[in-house]
C-alpha positions as CSV (number, residue, x, y, z in Angstrom):
1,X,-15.3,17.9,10.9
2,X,-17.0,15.0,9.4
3,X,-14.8,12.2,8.5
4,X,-15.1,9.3,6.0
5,X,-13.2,6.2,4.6
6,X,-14.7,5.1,0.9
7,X,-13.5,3.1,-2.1
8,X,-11.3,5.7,-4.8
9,X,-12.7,6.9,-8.2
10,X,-11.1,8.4,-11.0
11,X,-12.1,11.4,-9.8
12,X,-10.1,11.0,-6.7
13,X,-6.6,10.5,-9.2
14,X,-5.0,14.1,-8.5
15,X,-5.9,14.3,-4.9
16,X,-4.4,10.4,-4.4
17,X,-1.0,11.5,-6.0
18,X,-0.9,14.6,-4.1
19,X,-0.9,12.5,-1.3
20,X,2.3,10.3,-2.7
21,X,3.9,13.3,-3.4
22,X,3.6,14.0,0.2
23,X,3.9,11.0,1.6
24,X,7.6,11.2,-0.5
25,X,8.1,14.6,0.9
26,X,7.7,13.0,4.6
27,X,9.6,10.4,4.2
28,X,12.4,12.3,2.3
29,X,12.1,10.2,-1.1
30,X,11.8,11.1,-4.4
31,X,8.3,12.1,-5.5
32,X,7.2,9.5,-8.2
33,X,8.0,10.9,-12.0
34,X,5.2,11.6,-14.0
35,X,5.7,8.6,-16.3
36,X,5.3,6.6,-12.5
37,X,2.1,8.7,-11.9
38,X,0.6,7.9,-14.6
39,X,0.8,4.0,-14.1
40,X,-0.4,4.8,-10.5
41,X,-3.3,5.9,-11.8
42,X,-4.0,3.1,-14.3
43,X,-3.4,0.4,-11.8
44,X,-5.7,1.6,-9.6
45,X,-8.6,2.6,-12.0
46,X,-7.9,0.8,-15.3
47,X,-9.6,-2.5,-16.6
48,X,-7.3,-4.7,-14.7
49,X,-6.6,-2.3,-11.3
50,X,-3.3,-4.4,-9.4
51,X,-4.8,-2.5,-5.9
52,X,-7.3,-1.4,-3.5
53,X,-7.3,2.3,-3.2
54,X,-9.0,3.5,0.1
55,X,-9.6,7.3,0.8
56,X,-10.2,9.0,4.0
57,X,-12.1,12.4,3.9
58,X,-12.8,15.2,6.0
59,X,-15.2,17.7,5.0
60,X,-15.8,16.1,1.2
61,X,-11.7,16.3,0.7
62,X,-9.5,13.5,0.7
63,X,-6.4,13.6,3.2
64,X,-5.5,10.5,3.5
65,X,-5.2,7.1,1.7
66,X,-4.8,3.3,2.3
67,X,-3.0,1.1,-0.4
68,X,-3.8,-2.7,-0.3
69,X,-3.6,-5.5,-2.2
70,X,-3.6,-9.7,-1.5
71,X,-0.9,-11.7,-1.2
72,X,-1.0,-15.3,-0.2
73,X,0.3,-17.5,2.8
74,X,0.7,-21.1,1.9
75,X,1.1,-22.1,5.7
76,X,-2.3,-20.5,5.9
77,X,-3.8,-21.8,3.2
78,X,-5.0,-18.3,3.3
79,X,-5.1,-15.4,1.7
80,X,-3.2,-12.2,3.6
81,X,-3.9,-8.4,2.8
82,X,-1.0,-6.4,2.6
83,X,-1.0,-2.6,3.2
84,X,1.6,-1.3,0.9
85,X,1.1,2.5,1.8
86,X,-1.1,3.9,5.0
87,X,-0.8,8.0,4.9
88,X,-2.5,11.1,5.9
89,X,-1.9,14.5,5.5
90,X,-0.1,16.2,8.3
91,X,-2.5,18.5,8.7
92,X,-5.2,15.6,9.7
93,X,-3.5,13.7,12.5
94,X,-4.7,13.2,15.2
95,X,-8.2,14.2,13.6
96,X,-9.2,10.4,14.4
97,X,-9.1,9.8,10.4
98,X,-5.9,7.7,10.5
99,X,-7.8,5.3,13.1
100,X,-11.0,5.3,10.9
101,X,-8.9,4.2,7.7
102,X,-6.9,1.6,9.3
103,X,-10.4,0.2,11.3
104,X,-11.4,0.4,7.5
105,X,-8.4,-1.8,6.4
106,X,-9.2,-4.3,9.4
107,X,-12.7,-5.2,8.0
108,X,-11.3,-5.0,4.5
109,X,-9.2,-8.3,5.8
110,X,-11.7,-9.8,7.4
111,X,-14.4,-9.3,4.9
112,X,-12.0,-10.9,2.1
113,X,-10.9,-13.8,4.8
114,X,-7.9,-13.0,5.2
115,X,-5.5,-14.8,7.6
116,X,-3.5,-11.6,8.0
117,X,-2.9,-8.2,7.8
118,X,0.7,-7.0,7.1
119,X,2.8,-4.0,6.4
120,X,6.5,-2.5,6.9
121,X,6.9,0.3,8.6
122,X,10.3,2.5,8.3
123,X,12.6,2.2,11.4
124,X,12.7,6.2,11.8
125,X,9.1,6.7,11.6
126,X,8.2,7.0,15.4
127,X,4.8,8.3,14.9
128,X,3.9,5.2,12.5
129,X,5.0,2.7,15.0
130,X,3.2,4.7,18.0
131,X,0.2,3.7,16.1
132,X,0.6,0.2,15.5
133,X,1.7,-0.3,18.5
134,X,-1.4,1.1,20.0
135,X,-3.1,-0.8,17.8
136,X,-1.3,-3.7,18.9
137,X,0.5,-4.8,16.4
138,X,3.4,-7.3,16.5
139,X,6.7,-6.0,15.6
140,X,8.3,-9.2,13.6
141,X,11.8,-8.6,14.3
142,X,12.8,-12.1,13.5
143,X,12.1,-11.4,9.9
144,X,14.5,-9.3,7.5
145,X,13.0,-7.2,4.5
146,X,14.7,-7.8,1.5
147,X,14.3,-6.3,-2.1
148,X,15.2,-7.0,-5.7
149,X,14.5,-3.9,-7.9
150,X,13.9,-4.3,-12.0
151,X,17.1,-2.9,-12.4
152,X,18.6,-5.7,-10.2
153,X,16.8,-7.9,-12.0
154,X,17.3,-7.2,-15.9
155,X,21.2,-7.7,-15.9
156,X,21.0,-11.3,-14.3
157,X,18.0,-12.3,-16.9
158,X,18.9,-10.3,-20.0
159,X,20.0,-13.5,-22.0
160,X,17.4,-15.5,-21.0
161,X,14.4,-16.7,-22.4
162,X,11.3,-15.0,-20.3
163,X,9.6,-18.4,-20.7
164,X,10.6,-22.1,-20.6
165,X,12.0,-23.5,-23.5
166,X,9.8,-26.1,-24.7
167,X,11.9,-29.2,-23.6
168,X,11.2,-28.4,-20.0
169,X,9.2,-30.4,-18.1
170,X,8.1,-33.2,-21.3
């Protein structure tokens, strides 16, 4: 089986969201609506893509992918790339593809200068922190994940103004 890591094209849209819809599947979330695919799709291939989409092949057909974009660390004064979303298929691990996309997300950091590479892995997925750990990655258990959804959000900023008002800041 010949393996491969590669940047996405359109072309690549249904076989990437098959892969989220398994990805949900395996982690036992709810597969993104259609209205959700669809901006998938445009923020990784529009005019203005918000991510890096990386695809992992075997045999010309993807089976695995590797989300990423930058954030920044001021203490750093670098940039850091996060990896929002590191699957593949079931039916492919242990195929050496997982360790030939994540190599690929290694020098993807680097290449940009990065300072770091980060990601959050779920507590009960053992087989995902098997491989970072043998990857030697640092658990950072003295940092707590927190989250604010939209929906969170629009209730405590519905009557205000999305912008400063003008006398701000003169």
């Amino acid at each position: 089986m010949a393996s491969s890591i590669r940047v996405a094209v359109p072309d690549d849209a249904d076989a990437f969201l098959a892969l989220v819809d398994a990805l949900a599947d395996y982690e036992a979330l709810p597969r993104p609506t259609s209205d959700a695919k669809g901006r998938l799709v445009r923020d990784a291939f529009g005019s203005n893509p918000r991510f890096t989409l990386f695809v992992g092949e075997v045999d010309g057909t993807v089976r695995g992918y590797a989300v990423v974009f930058e954030t920044y660390s001021t203490f750093l004064a670098m940039p850091s790339l996060y990896l929002e979303d590191f699957f593949v298929h079931p039916d492919h691990r242990r195929s050496g593809l997982g360790s030939l996309l994540f190599d690929h997300v290694e020098r993807e950091a680097l290449a940009r200068g990065c300072g770091r590479l980060e990601w959050v892995c779920l507590e009960e997925n053992a087989i995902g922190i098997n491989f970072y750990a043998k990857r030697e990655a640092r658990h950072l258990s003295e940092w707590r994940a927190y989250r604010l959804t939209a929906d969170d959000l629009r209730p405590r900023h519905a009557d205000r103004p999305s912008s400063p008002p003008e006398s701000i800041g003169q």
